[in-house]
N, C-alpha and C positions, 0 to 999 in steps of 0.2 A: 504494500500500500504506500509506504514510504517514496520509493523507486516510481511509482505514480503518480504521485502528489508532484513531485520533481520536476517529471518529464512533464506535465501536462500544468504546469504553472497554478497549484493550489492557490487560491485566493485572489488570482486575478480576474480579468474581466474575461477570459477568454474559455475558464473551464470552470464549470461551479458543480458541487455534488446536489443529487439531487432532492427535494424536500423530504424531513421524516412522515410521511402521510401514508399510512396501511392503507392499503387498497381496501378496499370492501369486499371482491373474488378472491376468495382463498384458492389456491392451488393444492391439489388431492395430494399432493405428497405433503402436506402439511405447513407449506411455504407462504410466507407474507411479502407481497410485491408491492413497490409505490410505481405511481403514476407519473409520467412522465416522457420524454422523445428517448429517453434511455430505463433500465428497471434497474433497479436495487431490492435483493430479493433475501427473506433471511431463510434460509431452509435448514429445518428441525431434521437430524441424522440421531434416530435413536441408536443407543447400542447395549450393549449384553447386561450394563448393571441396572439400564431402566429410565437413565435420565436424557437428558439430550443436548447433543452438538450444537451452536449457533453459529453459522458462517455466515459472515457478509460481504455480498460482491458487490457492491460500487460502480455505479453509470454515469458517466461524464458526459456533462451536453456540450457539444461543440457550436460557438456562432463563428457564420462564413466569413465574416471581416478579422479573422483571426490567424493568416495562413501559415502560420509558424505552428500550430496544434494541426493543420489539417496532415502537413509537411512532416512531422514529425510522428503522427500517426504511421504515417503512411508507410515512413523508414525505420520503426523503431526496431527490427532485425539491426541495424546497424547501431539504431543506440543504446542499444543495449552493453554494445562495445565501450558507447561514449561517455557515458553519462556515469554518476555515481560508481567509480570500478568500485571498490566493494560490494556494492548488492547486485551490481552486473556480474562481479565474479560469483556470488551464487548461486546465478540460476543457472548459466553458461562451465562449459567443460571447457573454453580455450586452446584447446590442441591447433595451433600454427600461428600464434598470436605474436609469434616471434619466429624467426630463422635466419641462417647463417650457412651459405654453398662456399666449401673450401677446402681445394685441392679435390683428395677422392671421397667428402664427407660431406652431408649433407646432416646440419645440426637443428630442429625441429623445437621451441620449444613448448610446454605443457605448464603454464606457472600453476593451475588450479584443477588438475586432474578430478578433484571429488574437495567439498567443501572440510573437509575434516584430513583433507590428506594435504603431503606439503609440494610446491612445484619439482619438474624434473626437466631435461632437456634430454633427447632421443638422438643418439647417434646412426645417423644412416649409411652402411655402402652397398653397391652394387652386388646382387649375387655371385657366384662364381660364376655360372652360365652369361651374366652380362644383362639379364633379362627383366631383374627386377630389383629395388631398394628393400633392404631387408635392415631392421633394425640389428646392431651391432651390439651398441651399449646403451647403457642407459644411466644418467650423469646428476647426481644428486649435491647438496649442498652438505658438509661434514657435521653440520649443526645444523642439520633440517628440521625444518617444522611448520605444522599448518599453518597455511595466511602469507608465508615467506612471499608466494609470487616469487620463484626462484624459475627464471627461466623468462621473465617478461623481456628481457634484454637481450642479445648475445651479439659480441662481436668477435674477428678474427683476426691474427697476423699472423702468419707462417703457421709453426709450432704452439701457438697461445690462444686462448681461448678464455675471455673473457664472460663471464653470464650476469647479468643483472640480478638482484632479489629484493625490489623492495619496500616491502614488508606491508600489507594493506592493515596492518594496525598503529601503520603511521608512527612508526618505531622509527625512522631515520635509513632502512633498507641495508642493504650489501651487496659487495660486487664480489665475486668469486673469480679468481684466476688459475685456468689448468694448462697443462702442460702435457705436450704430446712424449712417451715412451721414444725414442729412435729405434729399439729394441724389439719392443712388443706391439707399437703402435697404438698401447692405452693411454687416454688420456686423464689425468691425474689432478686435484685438488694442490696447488703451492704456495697459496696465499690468498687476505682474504683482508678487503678494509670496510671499515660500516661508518655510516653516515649519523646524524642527528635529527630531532625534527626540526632546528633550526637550519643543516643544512643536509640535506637526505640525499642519499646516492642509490642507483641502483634500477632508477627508472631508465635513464637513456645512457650507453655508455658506449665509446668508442676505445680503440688501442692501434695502435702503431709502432712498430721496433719496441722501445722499453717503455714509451709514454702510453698513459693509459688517462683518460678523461671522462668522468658521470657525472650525473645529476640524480634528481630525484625524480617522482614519479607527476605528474600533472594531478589534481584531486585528493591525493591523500595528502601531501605535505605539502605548503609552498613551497616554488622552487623559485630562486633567484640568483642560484651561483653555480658555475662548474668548477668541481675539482681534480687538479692535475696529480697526478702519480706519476713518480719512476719507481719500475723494478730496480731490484738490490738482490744481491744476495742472501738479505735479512727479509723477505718479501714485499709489503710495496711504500714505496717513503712519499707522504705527501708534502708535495713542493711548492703548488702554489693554488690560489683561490682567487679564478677568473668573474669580474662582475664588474657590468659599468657603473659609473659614477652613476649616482641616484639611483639605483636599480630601486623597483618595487615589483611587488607579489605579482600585479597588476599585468607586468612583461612578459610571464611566463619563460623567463629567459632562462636557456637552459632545458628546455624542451626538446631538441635534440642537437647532436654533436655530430663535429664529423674531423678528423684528423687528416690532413694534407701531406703530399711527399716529403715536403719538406720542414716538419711540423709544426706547421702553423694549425691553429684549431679556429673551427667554424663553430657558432652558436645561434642556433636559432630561438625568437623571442618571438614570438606569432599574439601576443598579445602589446607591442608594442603596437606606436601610431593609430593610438584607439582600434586594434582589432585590424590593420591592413596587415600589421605584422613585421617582422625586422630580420634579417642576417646578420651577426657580429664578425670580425676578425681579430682576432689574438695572436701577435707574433712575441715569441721571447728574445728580450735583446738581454744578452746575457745575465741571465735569473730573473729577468724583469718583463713581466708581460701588461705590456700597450695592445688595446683592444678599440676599434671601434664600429660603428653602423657604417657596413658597404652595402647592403640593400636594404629599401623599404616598400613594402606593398603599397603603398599610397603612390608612390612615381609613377607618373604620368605614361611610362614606357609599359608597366606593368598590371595596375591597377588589379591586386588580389587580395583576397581575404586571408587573414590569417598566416602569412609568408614567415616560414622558418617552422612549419610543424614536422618538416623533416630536412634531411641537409645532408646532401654528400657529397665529399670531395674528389675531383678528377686532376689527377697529377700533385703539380705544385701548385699553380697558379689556378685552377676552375672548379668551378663550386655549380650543384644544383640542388637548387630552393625550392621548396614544393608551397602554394601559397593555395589548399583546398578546399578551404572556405570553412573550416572545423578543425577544434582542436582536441584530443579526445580526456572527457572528462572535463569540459568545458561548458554551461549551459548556452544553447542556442536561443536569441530574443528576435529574431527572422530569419526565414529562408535563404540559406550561403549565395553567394555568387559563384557563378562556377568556377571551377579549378582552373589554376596556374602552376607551371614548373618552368621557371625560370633560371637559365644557362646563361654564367656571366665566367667574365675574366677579372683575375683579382691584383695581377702583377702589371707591371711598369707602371705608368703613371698615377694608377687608380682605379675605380671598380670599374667594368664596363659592360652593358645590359648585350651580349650577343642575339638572345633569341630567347622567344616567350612561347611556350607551346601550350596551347589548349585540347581538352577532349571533345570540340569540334560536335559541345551540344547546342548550338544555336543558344546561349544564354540561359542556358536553364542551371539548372544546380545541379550536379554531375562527380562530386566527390575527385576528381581529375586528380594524381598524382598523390594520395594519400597514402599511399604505398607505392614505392618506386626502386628499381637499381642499376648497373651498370658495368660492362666491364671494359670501358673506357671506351670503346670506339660502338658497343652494342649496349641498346638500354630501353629496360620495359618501365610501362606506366600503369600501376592499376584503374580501372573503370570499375568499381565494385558495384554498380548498381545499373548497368546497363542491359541488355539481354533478361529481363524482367525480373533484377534484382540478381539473377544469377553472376553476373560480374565478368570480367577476365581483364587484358593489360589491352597496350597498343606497343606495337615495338618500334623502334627508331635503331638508324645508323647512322654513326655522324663521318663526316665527308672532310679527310683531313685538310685540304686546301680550304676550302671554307671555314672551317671547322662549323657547320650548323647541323644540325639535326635535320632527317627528312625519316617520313613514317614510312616504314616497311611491308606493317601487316599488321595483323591483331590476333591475340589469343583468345578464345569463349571460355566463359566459363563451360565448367563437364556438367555431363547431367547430374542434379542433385547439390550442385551446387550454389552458396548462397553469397553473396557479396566477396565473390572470388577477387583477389587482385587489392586484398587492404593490406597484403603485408607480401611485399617480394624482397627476394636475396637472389644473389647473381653471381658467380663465378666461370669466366671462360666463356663455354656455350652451353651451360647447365643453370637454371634456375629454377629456384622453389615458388610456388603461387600457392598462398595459404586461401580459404574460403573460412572466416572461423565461426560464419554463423551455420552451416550446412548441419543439419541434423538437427534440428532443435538445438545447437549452440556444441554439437559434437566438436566440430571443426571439420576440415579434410586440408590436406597438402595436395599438391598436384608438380611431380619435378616436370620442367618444359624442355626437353634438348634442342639448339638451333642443328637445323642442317647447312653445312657449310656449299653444298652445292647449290640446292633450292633454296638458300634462304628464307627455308619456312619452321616453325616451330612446332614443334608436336609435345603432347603433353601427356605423360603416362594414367592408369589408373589411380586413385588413391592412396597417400602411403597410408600401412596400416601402423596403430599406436603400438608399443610393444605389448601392453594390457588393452582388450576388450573384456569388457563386462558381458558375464553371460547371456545368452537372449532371454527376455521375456517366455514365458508360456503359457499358454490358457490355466485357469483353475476355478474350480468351485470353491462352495464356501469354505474358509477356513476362520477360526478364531485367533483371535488376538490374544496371543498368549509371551510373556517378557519381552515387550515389546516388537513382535515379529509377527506378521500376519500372509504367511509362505513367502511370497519375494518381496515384500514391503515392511518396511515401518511400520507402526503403528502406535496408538496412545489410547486404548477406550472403545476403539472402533473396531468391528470383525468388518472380514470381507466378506460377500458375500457371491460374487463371479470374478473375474478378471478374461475377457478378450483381448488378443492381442492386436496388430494394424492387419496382420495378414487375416485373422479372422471375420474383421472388417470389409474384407473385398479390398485392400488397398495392396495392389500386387507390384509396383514398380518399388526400385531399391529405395529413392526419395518419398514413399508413399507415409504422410504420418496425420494424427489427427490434430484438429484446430478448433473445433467449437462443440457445443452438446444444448441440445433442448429435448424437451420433452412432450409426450402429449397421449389424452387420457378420451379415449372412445367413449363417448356419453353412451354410446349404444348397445355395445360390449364389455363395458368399464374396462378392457383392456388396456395395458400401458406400455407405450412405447418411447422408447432412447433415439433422436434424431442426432446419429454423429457423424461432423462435419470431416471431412479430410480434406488435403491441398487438391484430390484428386478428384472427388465427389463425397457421396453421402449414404454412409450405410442407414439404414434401420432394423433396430434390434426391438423385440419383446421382451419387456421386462415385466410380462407380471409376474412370472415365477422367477424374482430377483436372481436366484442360483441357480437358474437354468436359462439366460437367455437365450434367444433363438433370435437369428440373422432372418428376416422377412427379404432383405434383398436391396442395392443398390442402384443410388441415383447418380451415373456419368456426369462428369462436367458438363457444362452448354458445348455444345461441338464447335470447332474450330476456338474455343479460350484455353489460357494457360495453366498449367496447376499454379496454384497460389496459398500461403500459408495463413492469409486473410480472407478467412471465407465464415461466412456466417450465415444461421439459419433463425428462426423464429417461424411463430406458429400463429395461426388468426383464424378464425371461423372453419376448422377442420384443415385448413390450406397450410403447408410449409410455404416460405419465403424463403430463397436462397442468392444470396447476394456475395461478392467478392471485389476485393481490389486487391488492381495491379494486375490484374489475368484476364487483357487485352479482353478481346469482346465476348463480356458472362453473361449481361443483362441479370436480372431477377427472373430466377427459376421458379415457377409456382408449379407446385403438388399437393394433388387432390388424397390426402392423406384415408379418406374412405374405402380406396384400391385395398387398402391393409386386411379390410375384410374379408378378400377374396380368400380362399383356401388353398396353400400351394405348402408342398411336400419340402420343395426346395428355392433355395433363396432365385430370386428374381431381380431380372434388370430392369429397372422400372423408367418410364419415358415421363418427362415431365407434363403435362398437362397445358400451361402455358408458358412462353417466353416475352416478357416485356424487354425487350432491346433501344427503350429510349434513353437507359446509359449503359455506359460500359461495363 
């Protein structure tokens, strides 16, 4: 509810809860609904000692001069990523929220596998056959512990291996440094520095030769400073503490980093210039680091939101700025502009804007460059929200006598996949494309190999995590006994069935559910479960709770998209089935009456009517 209140701006003009006023129509399952363009419903769950559960769901009314709630509805697979990471990390598994391609390894990370378990990072190589990424190792923190966020970071140089940890109880976090065996080729914990809440590390961190440079995480702690490291022999010695004059909370600076050939370090402030956003530069003149603003989103040349939410360097001298219109874990007060990545030069005389590259959405909000990388002369950009949210990049080759970027091709996202392209890593002609909303917030990785003669990219199947949870399986009733009620939790409550997505009719690998209504035959008192999937709509019997039985499925509208925003409601014996984001669905009406017919086995059921006067 918290996480709601948030995202949907409690107490403004834009989303109000709805009046406490009981309806007068009770609902046969013993539920109290209020009146209103949305319900708020309390429904009484009795259980085994006699007394009863009250759960309260919450309807928010949206008005249309508000399009930051419409906007935000619409995307919140993605803000889920953005907003409040603590209670984003509990509902979300995170698997590819970070990555790292270097040399023959491909390094995955998992900061929040399970709310009670602590992050890991997954080491990936290629089978022996050549055929497929198999996980290798798997890479923990030496003083692990839930909430670390161990693995939100990771960077790479040669042999070193830097991980980010930090720490979503706003502890001040930590950066882990490991070390490649030459011998065995394991790589190894060698040191290890932690930050404060005054100055936290562990969110964004880069490495180069012996320099190593973080920050802290954007949402749990302020961040306003980066801190320099050199390795030692003694492990890692802190040297200096990068921040411009006046710095405030406000800059975000320090949001990410990027370490150049010749160690000069970049720092992006995306909350500088009211929100257009900043690039810093820091060179050391022997032990003394002089830093200042060589870009700002507001320049006339660029004009982007948010510029410095990510930052990498090419050579000595070139830097690319991602200015996406979002920063994550930053609240949105309107709809972004769309995305910029901005390719400048930092040497001889002073900064120089070469080339501003856009995701070519005709000005719409487009996430452009919120994940990005490059391996100096090839570089992908993610598009997480295009191909109907399913995501993928756009590739570029830059053209040494010009030096400008020109687009190549584009990556899709795979099937099943959900805002693919918010987190890439690059090495050679290997890259990793995380999707980390896919599965209900499972994640998926996708490595992309370029072809050197076609110049086309292809992108493997899914890597797998080194742990999958076992699958779900159908069950009858069972009781709730020390807490466990067969594959669930539990507190008070028995269960009484459990069907799984396949027993729902939902047969494709992305097939999962999204909405539930009910509805109670005056004629038959019979009762029925209307459950929503991205794919359509089973209908189950539930009057004998622990035996439901499948009556049979409603197909999406032909020719629309699965979509995870799909919802149903019930009126005068008629379902309503509505969806967004999955191109042309219209409102599906069904004559919920059909139920009475007598059939042996479940059934494909044809909608009744199709209203197609919106989408």
């Amino acid at each position: 509810m918290e996480l709601l209140d948030r995202l949907l701006n409690k107490g403004g003009k834009c989303a109000r809860r709805l009046p406490w006023r009981p309806h007068k129509r009770r609902l046969p399952n013993a539920s109290a609904c209020f009146p209103g363009a949305g319900k708020r419903c309390l429904i009484r769950i009795p259980n085994h000692i006699g007394t009863n559960i009250v759960t309260v769901l919450t309807a928010y009314v949206f008005h249309l001069h508000c399009p930051v709630q419409v906007f935000m509805t619409r995307f919140l697979p993605l803000f889920l990523f953005f907003l409040l990471p603590s209670a984003a990390y509990a509902q979300i598994n995170a698997f590819g929220f970070s990555s790292e391609v270097a040399g023959s390894s491909i390094f995955v990370g998992h900061p929040v596998p399970d709310d009670d378990e602590p992050g890991l990072v997954y080491v990936y190589q290629l089978s022996g056959d050549g055929e497929a990424w198999e996980v290798a190792a798997e890479l923990m923190a030496s003083d692990t512990k839930p909430g670390d966020a161990f693995g939100y970071s990771i960077a790479s140089d040669g042999d070193y291996l830097a991980i980010g940890a930090p720490s979503l109880d706003s502890l001040g976090g930590a950066v882990y440094l490991f070390a490649r065996n030459p011998e065995t080729g394991d790589w190894q914990e060698v040191a290890k520095t932690t930050g404060t809440a005054e100055a936290p590390v562990g969110g964004a961190v880069a490495i180069a030769g012996s320099t190593l440079a973080t920050s802290g995480m954007v949402g749990v702690n302020p961040i306003k400073s980066v801190a320099v490291y050199m390795q030692t022999e003694e492990g890692l010695e802190h040297t200096a503490t990068l921040a411009p004059e006046g710095v405030s909370d406000g800059l975000l600076f320090g949001t990410s980093i990027a370490i150049a050939g010749n160690g000069t370090v970049f720092v992006g402030a995306p909350g500088a210039n009211e929100g257009a956003g900043a690039v810093y530069h820091f060179v050391n003149h022997g032990g003394n680091w002089h830093g200042e603003e060589i870009l700002s989103g507001d320049h006339e040349g660029i004009n982007a939101a948010r510029l410095g939410t990510l930052v990498k360097s090419v050579g000595d001298d070139f830097v690319l700025a991602a200015g996406p219109g979002l920063v994550p874990n930053v609240k949105l007060t309107v709809p972004p502009p769309p995305g910029k990545l901005v390719w400048a030069r930092t040497g001889g005389d002073g900064p120089e804007i070469l080339q501003v590259l856009d995701g070519e959405s005709g000005g719409q909000f487009d996430f452009f460059a919120i994940g990005f990388d490059h391996n100096d002369t090839q570089l992908l950009v993610g598009t997480p929200i295009v191909n109907g949210q399913a995501g993928g990049a756009l590739a570029y080759e830059l053209d040494p006598e010009t030096m400008m970027w020109t687009k190549t091709g584009e990556i899709a996202g795979g099937d099943g996949d959900r805002i693919s392209g918010l987190v890439i890593s690059m090495s050679g002609q290997t890259a990793a494309i995380s999707a980390p909303a896919s599965g209900m917030g499972q994640g998926t990785v996708r490595v992309a190999n370029l072809d050197s003669e076609t110049g086309e990219w292809t992108t493997s199947e899914p890597l797998k995590p080194g742990y999958e949870p076992p699958p779900l399986v159908s069950s009858g009733a069972v009781d709730c006994t020390e807490g466990i009620a067969g594959q669930f939790g539990c507190n008070n409550v028995d269960l009484l069935s459990f069907m799984t997505v396949e027993d729902l009719m939902g047969t494709a690998s992305d097939s999962e559910t999204n909405d539930v209504w009910g509805w109670v035959d005056a004629e038959t008192d019979r009762e029925y479960a209307l459950v929503g999937r991205n794919d359509g709509m089973a209908i189950v019997d539930v009057s004998d709770p622990a035996n439901p039985v499948l009556k049979g499925n409603l197909p999406l509208t032909e020719g629309a998209k699965p979509s995870g925003w799909r919802d149903v409601k019930v009126y005068a014996d008629h379902a309503f089935i509505v969806a967004d984001n999955a191109g042309q669905h219209g409102v599906q009406v069904f004559d919920l009456r059909h139920l009475r017919e007598n059939t042996e086995e479940p059934v494909t059921f044809t909608e009744d009517a199709l209203y197609d006067g919106i989408a």
